[in-house]
C-alpha positions in Angstrom: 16.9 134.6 142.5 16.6 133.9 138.9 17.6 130.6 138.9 16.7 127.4 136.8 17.5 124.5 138.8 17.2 121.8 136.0 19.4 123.7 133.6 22.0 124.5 136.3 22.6 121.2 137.9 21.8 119.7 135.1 24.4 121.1 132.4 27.6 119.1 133.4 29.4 121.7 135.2 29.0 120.0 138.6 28.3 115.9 139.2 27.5 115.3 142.2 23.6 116.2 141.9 20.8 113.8 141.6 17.2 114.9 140.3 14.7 112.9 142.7 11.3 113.7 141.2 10.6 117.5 141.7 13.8 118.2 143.9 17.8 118.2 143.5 20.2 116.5 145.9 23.4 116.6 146.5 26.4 117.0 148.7 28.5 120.7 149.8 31.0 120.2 152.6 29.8 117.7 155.0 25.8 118.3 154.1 23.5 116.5 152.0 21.6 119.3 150.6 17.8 119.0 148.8 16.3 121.6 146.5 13.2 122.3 145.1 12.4 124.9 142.4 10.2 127.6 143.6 8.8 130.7 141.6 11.1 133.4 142.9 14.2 130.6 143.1 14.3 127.7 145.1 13.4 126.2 149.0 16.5 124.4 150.6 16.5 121.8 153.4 19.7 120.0 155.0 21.9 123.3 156.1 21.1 126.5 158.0 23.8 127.8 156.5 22.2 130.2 154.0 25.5 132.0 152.8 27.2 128.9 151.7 23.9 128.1 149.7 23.9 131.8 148.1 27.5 131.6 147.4 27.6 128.5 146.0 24.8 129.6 143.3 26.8 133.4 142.7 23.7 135.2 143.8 25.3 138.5 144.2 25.9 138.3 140.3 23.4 140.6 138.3 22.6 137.6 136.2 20.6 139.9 134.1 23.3 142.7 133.0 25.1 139.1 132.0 22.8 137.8 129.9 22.2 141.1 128.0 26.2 141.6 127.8 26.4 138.9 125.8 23.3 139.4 124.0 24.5 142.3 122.5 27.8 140.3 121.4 25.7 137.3 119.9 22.2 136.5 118.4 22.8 133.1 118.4 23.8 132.4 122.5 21.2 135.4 123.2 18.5 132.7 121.6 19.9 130.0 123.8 19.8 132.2 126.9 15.9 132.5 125.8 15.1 128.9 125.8 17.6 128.2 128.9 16.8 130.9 131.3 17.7 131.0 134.4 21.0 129.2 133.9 23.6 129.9 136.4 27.8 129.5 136.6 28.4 127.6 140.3 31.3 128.8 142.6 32.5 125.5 143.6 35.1 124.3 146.3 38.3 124.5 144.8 39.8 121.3 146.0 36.8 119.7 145.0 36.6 120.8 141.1 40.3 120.5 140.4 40.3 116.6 141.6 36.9 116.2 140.0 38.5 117.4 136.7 41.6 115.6 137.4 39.5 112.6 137.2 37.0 113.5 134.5 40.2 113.6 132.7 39.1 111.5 128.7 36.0 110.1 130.8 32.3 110.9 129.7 29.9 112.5 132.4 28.6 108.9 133.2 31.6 107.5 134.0 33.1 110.8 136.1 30.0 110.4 138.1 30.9 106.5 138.6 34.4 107.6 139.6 33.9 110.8 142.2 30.4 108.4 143.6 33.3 105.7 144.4 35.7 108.1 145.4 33.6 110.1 148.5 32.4 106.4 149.5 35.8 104.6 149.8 36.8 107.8 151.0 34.9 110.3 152.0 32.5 110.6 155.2 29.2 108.5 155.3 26.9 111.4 155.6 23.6 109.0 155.7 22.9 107.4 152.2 25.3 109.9 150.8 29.2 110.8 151.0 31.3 113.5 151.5 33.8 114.2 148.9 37.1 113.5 150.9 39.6 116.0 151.6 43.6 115.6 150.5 44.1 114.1 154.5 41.4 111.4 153.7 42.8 110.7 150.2 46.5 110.4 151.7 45.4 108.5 154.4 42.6 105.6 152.8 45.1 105.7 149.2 45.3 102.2 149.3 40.9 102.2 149.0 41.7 103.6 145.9 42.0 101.1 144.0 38.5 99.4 144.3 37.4 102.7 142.5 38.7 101.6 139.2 40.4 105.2 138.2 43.2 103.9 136.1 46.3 105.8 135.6 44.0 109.1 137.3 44.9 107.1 140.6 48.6 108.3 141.0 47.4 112.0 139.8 44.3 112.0 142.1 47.3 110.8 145.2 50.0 113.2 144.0 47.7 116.2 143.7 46.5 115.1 147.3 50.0 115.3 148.9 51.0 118.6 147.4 48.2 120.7 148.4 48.2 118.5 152.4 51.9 119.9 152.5 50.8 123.5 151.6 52.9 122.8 147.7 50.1 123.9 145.8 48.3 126.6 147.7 44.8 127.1 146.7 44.1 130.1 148.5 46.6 132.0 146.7 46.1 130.6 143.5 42.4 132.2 143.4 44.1 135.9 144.4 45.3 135.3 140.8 44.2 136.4 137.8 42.5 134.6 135.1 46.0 134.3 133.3 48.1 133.4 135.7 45.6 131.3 137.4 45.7 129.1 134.1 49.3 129.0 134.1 49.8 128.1 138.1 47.1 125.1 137.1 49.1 124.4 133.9 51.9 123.2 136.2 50.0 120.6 137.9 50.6 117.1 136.6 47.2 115.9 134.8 45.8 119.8 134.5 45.8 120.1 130.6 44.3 123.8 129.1 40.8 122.9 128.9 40.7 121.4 132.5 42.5 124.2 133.7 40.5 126.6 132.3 37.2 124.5 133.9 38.9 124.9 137.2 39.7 129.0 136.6 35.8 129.0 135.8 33.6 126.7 138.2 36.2 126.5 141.0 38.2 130.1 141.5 35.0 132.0 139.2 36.9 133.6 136.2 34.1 134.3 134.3 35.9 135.1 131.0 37.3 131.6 130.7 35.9 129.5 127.9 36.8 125.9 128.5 37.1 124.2 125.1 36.5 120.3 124.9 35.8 118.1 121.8 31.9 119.0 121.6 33.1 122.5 122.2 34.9 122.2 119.4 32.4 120.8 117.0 30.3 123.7 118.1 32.6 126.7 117.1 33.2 125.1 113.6 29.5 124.2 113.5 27.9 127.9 114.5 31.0 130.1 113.9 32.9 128.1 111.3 35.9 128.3 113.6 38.6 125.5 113.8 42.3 125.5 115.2 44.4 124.8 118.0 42.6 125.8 121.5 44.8 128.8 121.8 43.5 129.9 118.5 39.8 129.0 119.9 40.4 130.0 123.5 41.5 134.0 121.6 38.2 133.8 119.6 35.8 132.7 122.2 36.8 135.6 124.7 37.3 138.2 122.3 33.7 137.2 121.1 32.3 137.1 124.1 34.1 138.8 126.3 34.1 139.0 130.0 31.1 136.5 130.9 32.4 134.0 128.3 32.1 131.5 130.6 28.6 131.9 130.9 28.1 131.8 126.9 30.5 128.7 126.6 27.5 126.5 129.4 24.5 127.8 127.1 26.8 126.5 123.8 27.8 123.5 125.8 24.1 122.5 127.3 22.4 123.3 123.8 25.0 120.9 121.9 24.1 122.3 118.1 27.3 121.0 116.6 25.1 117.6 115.2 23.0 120.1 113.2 22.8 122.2 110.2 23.9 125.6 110.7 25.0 128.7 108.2 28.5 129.7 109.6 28.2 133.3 111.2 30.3 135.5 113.6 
């Protein structure tokens, strides 16, 4: 598999890894999970479950015809998919991303991590040193644990959100038979899911590639390389039209390389 490790776990799009010298751990389901970058890919100890590794990591996707798809669309992402090969799009749980999100909600990466670590430990199952992230059940039930974890007015949200998709309200599995549009709207109507966290959730958790989540550095980026400014409809139209159906994929390079603090000629 061409996969870079560093840049994937490393680029913000999941939190819950920890680089430990040469190797990445970190927690799917109920396993605490160690990888180690390898020539052809990587080696993994803690599961035997080798589908829910591959899936999590979208290896059936010909990262290759991706890369050169958006290549042809843009000479500037094409260099960053140079200097950042191997950089992969996650498939994560769905439960899982849109609470994450819901809590990474005006917090910066250091302080989500914070949050979500004290979450699956007041929480979540004690896996041996590390913690499951808790389902809604666990959430409903230990609710009143919450509050040593210091999430603020994400608390009530993180509970609510809990409740409705325990009782079957918001169904998850249908809303990934949607599609990209509708999946946006259908998140749109949760309290806390704003357009850029909703289209983070349609990208890493139900794997619309074409959606372009647009944040403030995102932002600074688009006027920066593209001279592009407006409201993040406005943005969100440019983006996929530019980069069409793997603009997910060029929005992580944009995101990871973070150019916006330099100089740059304005080109499209």
């Amino acid at each position: 598999m061409n996969i870079s490790l560093d840049y994937t776990l490393g680029c913000g799009q999941a939190h819950r890894w920890i680089k430990r010298d040469d190797t990445w751990e970190g927690v799917i389901g109920n396993e605490i999970i160690t990888l180690t970058q390898t020539d052809n890919g990587f080696e993994c100890d803690g599961t035997s479950n080798e589908n829910m590794i591959l899936n999590y990591f979208r290896a059936k996707d010909n990262i290759q015809n991706i890369y050169n798809d958006i290549r042809r669309r843009d000479s500037y992402v094409s260099t960053l998919i140079h200097k950042y090969q191997g950089m992969r799009i996650l498939k994560q749980d769905s439960w899982e991303c849109i609470a994450t999100y819901i809590l990474a909600t005006n917090a910066n990466i250091k302080r989500i991590r914070q949050m979500i670590g004290m979450v699956c430990k007041e929480c979540g199952e004690d896996l041996g040193g590390r913690y499951s992230f808790p389902t809604p059940e666990e959430v409903i039930m230990k609710a009143d644990r919450l509050s040593n974890c210091r999430l603020g007015y994400r608390r009530q949200r993180f509970i609510e959100l809990a409740k409705r998709i325990s009782t079957n309200d918001i169904d998850l599995n249908t809303i990934g038979k949607l599609s990209y549009e509708e999946c946006v709207q259908t998140l749109l109507k949760i309290k806390g899911i704003g357009p850029k966290v909703a289209d983070c959730v349609s990208l890493f958790g139900y794997g619309h590639l074409d959606a372009f989540p647009i944040d403030t550095r995102i932002t600074k980026i688009l006027w920066a390389v593209y001279g592009k400014h407006g409201s993040y409809k406005q943005l969100s139209k440019f983006s996929r039209e530019k980069f069409g159906k793997y603009a997910g994929y060029a929005q992580e390079f944009l995101y990871y390389s973070n150019p916006a603090t330099s100089t740059f000629s304005h080109k499209i």
